[in-house]
N, C-alpha and C positions, 0 to 999 in steps of 0.2 A: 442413459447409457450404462449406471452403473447396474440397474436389475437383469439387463442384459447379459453385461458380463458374467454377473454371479450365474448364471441363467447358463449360459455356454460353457462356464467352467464345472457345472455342477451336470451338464449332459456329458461331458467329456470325462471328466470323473466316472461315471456310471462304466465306458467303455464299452464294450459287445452289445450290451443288454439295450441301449438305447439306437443299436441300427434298426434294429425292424419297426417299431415306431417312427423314427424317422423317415423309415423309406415308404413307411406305409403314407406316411403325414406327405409326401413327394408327391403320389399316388391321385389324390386329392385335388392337383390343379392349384397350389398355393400363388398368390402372386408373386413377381418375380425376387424382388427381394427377402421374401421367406426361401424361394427355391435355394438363392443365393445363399442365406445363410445357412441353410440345413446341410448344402453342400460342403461348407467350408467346414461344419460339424464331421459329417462324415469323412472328409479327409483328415481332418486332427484324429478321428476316433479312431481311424485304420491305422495309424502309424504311434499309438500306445505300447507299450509295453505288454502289457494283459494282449491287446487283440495280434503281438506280433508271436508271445507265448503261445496262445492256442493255433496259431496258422500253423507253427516248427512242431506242437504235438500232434497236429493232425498229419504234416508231411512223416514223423516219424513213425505213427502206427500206418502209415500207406508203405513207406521204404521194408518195414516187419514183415508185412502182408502175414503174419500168422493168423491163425485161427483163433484166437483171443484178439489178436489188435483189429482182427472184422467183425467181429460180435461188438467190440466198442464201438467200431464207427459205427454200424449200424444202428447204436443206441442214441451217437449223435445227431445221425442223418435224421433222426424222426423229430429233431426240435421244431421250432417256426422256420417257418420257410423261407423267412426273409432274414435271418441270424446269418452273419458271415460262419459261424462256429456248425453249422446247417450246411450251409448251401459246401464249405470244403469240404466238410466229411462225405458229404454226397457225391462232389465230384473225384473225391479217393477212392469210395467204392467201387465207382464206373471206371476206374485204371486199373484197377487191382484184380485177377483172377480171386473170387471167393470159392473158397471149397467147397464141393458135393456136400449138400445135408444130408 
C-alpha cells in the first residue's frame, strides 16, 4: 500500500501533465479497480491548484477575446488532445468570435 501511495501522490504532483496518460490508460479497458483508481486520480488532479490556475487563465484570455489572447489559445488548442489545458482552449475558441485573417 505504501508504493501505492507514493505512486498516487507522485501522479497527483505531476498535475495537468498526467491526465492524458491517464485517460489514455482509461482507453485500454483496465480492470475495474484500475478504472477506479485512475478515476479517483483524475479527480484529485482536477481540483489542484496548477489545473484550477490554467482553467481561470484559459476563461481569462476567452473573456479578452483580443487578438493576441486568440493567437494564444490557438497555440494551446494544438497540444494532446486529451490535456484538460487542450481540450479548454479549444472549447474557448469555439465561443469566441476570432477575427478575420
Amino acid at each position: 500500500f505504501d508504493t501505492r501511495g507514493k505512486a498516487h501522490d507522485g501522479l497527483v504532483a505531476l498535475g495537468p501533465d498526467a491526465v492524458a496518460p491517464l485517460r489514455r490508460h482509461l482507453a485500454s479497458k483496465p480492470s475495474l479497480e484500475v478504472v477506479r483508481r485512475v478515476e479517483r486520480l483524475l479527480a484529485a488532479i482536477s481540483s489542484t491548484p496548477e489545473s484550477l490556475r490554467l482553467s481561470r487563465a484559459v476563461m481569462a484570455l476567452e473573456y479578452s477575446g483580443s487578438p493576441e489572447a486568440c493567437v494564444l489559445l490557438k497555440k494551446l488548442a494544438g497540444g494532446d488532445m486529451d490535456a484538460p489545458l487542450t481540450r479548454d482552449a479549444r472549447a474557448a475558441l469555439s465561443r469566441i468570435k476570432t477575427p478575420k485573417e
